[in-house]
C-alpha positions in Angstrom: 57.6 1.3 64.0 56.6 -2.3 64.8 60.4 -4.0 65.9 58.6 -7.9 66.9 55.8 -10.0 65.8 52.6 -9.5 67.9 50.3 -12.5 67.9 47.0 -12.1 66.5 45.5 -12.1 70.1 47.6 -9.7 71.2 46.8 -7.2 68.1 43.2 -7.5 69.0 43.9 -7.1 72.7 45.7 -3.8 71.6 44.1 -2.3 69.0 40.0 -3.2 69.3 38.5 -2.5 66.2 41.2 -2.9 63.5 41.4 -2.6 59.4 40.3 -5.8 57.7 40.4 -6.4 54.3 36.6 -6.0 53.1 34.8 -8.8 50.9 31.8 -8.0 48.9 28.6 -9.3 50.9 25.6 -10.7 49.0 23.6 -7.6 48.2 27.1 -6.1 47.1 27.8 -8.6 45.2 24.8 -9.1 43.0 24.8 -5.1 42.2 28.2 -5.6 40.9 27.5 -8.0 38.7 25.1 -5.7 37.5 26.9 -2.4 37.4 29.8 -3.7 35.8 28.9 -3.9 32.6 27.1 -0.4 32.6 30.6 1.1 33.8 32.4 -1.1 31.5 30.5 0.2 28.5 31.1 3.7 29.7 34.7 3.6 29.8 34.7 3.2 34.0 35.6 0.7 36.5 33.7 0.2 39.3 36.2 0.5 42.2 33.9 -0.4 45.3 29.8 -1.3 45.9 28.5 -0.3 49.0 25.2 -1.4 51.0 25.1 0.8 54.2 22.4 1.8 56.7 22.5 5.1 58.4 20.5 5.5 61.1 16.8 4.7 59.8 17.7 4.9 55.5 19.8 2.2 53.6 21.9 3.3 51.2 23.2 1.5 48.0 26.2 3.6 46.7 28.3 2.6 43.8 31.9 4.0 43.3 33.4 4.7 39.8 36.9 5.4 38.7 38.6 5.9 35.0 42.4 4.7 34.1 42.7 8.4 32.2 40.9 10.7 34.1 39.1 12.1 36.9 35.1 11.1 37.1 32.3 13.6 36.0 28.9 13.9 36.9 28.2 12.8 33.4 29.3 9.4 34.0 27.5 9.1 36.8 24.6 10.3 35.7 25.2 7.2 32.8 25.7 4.9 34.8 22.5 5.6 37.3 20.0 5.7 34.4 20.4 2.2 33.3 21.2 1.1 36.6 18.0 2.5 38.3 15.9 0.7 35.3 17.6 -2.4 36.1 17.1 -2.3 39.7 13.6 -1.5 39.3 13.2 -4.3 36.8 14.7 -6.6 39.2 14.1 -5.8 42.3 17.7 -7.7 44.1 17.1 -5.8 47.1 13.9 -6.4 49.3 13.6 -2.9 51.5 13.5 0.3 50.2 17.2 2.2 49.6 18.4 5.6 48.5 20.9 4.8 45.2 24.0 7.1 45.2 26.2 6.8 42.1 29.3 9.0 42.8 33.5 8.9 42.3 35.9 7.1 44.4 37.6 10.4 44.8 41.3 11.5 44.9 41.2 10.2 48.4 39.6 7.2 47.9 40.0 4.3 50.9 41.3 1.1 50.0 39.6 -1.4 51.8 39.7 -4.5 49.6 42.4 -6.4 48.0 41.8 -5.2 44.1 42.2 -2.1 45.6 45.2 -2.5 47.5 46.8 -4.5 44.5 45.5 -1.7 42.1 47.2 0.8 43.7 50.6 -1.0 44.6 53.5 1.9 43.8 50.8 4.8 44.9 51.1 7.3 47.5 49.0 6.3 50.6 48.3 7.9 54.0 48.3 5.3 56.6 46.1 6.2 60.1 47.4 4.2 62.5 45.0 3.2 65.8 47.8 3.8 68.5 50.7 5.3 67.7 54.1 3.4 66.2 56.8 3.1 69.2 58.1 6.3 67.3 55.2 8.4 68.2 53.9 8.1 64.5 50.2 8.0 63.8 49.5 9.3 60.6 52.2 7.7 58.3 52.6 8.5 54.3 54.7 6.5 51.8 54.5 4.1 48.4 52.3 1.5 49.0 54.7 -1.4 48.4 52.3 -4.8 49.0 49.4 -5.8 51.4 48.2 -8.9 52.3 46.0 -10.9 55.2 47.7 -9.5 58.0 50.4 -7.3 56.6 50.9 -3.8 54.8 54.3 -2.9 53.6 55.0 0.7 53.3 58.3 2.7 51.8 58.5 5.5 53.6 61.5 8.4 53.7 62.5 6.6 57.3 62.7 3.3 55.4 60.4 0.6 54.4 57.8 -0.3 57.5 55.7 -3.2 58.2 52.1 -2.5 59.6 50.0 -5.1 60.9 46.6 -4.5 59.3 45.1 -5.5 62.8 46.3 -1.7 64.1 46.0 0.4 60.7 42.8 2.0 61.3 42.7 3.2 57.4 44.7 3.3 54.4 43.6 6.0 51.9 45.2 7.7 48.2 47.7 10.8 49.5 45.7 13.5 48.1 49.2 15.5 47.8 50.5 12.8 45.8 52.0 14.7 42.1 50.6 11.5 40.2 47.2 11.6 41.5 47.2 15.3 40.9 48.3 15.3 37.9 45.8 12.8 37.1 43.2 14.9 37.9 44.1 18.1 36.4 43.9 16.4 32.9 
């Protein structure tokens, strides 16, 4: 558990790499814009957009979630037909990319804000970088807010404050009963 305020300088001097809160780039963006309504008219949300190279390939992958239940591969496979056509059509992205149209999964990672806000009152596993001054790495609780710098967490040892600068990832508990549940319907 985090007892005082580190500076930012300190939190990066500490922890290296840490969480940020992701924006959308440019590519991201534009495919969003045109993904969205596709999803929308299927019933789906389209939780995150991706634009990532591995080694040598680029990859363009779109994420899709449903309020009511789990994602199929039939949605998918809606959403990339009339996507693929569109991309083709207009051509936003210059070098050649592999599309991949999938679910955000029970244990999806919340790395922007809708996210976080969307899932306020869930179940999350928090991966800390270093361990808490308790020993504590891997923490799980009800995600209570998340902003800039801060995520607040109620967990059975009380409600913790993580600086985002040492929180390595924040994902859906898979062995949360409401996301189970969800998924069995």
């Amino acid at each position: 558990m985090f007892r005082h305020r580190h500076t930012e300088s300190e939190i990066v001097r500490e922890y290296g790499n840490a969480m940020k809160i992701r924006k959308f780039g440019g590519t991201e963006s534009r495919i969003y814009e045109l993904v969205q309504p596709i999803a929308e008219e299927q019933g789906l949300i389209v939780w995150d957009v991706r634009f990532e190279k591995e080694g040598a390939m680029w990859y363009l992958r779109v994420f899709l979630d449903h309020m009511e239940r789990p994602v199929n591969i039939t949605d998918c496979e809606n959403v990339t037909r009339p996507l693929n056509k569109l991309l083709d059509e207009l051509d936003p992205i210059p070098q050649s990319y592999t599309l991949e149209v999938g679910s955000a999964g029970l244990e999806r990672e919340l790395i922007r804000s809708t996210h976080f806000d969307a899932c306020e009152g869930s179940r999350v596993r928090v991966r800390m970088i270093r361990p808490t001054e308790d020993g504590a790495r891997d923490l799980n609780g009800t995600l209570r807010s998340c902003d800039k710098e801060n995520l607040t967490l109620e967990t059975e040892a009380g409600t913790l404050t993580l600086p985002l600068a040492g929180i390595a990832y924040v994902r859906l508990d898979d062995l949360a009963e409401d996301e189970i549940k969800r998924a069995a319907e």
